[in-house]
C-alpha positions in Angstrom: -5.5 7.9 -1.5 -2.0 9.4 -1.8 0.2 11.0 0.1 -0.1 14.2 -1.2 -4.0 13.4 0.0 -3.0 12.3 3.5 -0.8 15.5 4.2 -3.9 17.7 3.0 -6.2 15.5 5.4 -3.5 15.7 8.2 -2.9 19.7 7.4 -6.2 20.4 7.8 -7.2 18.7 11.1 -4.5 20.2 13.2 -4.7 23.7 11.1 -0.4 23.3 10.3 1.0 24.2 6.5 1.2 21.4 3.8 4.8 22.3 3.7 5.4 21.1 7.4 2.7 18.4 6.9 4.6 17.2 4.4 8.1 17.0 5.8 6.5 15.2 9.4 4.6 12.7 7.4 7.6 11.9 5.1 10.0 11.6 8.3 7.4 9.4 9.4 7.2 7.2 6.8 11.4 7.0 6.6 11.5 6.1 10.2 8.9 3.5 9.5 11.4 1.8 7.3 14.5 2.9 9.1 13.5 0.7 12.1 11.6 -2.7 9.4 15.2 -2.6 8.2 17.9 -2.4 11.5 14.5 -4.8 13.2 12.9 -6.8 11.1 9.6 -5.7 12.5 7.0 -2.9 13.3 4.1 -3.0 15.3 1.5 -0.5 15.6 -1.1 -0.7 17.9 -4.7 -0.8 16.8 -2.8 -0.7 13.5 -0.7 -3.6 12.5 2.1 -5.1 11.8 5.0 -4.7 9.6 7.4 -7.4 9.3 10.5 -9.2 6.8 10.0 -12.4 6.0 12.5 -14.6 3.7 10.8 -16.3 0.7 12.4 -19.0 -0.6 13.8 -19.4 -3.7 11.3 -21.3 -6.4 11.2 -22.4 -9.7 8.1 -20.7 -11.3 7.3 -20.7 -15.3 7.5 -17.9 -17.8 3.7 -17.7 -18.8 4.4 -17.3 -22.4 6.8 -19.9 -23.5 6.5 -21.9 -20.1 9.8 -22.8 -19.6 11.1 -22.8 -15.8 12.7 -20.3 -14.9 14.5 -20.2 -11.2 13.8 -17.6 -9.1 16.3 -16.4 -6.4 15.1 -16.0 -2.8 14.5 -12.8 -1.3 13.4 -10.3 1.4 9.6 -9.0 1.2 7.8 -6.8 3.8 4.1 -8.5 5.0 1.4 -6.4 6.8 -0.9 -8.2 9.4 -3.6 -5.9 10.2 -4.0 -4.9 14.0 -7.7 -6.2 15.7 -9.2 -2.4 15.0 -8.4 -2.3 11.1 -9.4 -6.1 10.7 -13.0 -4.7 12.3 -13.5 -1.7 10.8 -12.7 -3.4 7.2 -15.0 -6.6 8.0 -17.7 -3.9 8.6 -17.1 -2.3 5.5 -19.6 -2.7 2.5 -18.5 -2.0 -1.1 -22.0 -1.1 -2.2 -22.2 2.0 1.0 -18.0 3.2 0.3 -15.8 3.6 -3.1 -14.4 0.9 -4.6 -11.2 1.0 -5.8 -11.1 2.1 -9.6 -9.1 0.2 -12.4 -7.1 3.2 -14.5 -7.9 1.9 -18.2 -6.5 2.8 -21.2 -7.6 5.4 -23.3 -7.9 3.0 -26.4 -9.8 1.0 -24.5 -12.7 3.2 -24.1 -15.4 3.6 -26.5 -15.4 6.5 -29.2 -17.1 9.7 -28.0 -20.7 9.7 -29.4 -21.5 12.0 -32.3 -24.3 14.1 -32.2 
């Protein structure tokens, strides 16, 4: 799912324009970050959690020559799922939903057949 497929979803449950779907979903997301940033941390309810964590620098290996190579430390965002979500996805069976779909390259795929 993308956004452009959430505003669609959203815009059609509560009957408003894409347009102004758009722009609330969008301010939503920005605030999201605006307060990870200034806080360090988000937590929806039911939802989860967003937080910044510090991972220390490493020295990991360049997989074709592997030679060390340092690498600095830096910030990354880590989601915890909220109780709800960790339920609903533990009830969830691949074989009932979609599974997510690998894009593939064309030259990958085999030659169309000939009649």
């Amino acid at each position: 799912m993308t956004k452009k497929d959430i505003v669609r979803t959203i815009a059609e449950e509560i009957d408003l324009p894409q347009f102004r779907t758009r722009a609330l979903v969008q301010r939503t997301f920005e605030a999201l970050i605006e307060v990870l940033v200034r806080d360090g941390r988000v937590e929806l309810r039911n939802f989860g959690v967003f937080q910044i964590k510090q991972r220390e620098a490493r020295l990991a290996r360049n997989p074709r020559t592997g030679e060390p190579v340092p690498v600095e430390a830096k910030n990354v965002v880590t989601f915890k799922p909220g109780k709800e979500m960790e339920e609903r996805v533990r009830q969830f069976k691949a074989s009932e939903g979609k599974t997510p779909e690998t894009p593939h390259d064309a030259a990958d795929s085999p030659p169309p057949s000939q009649p």
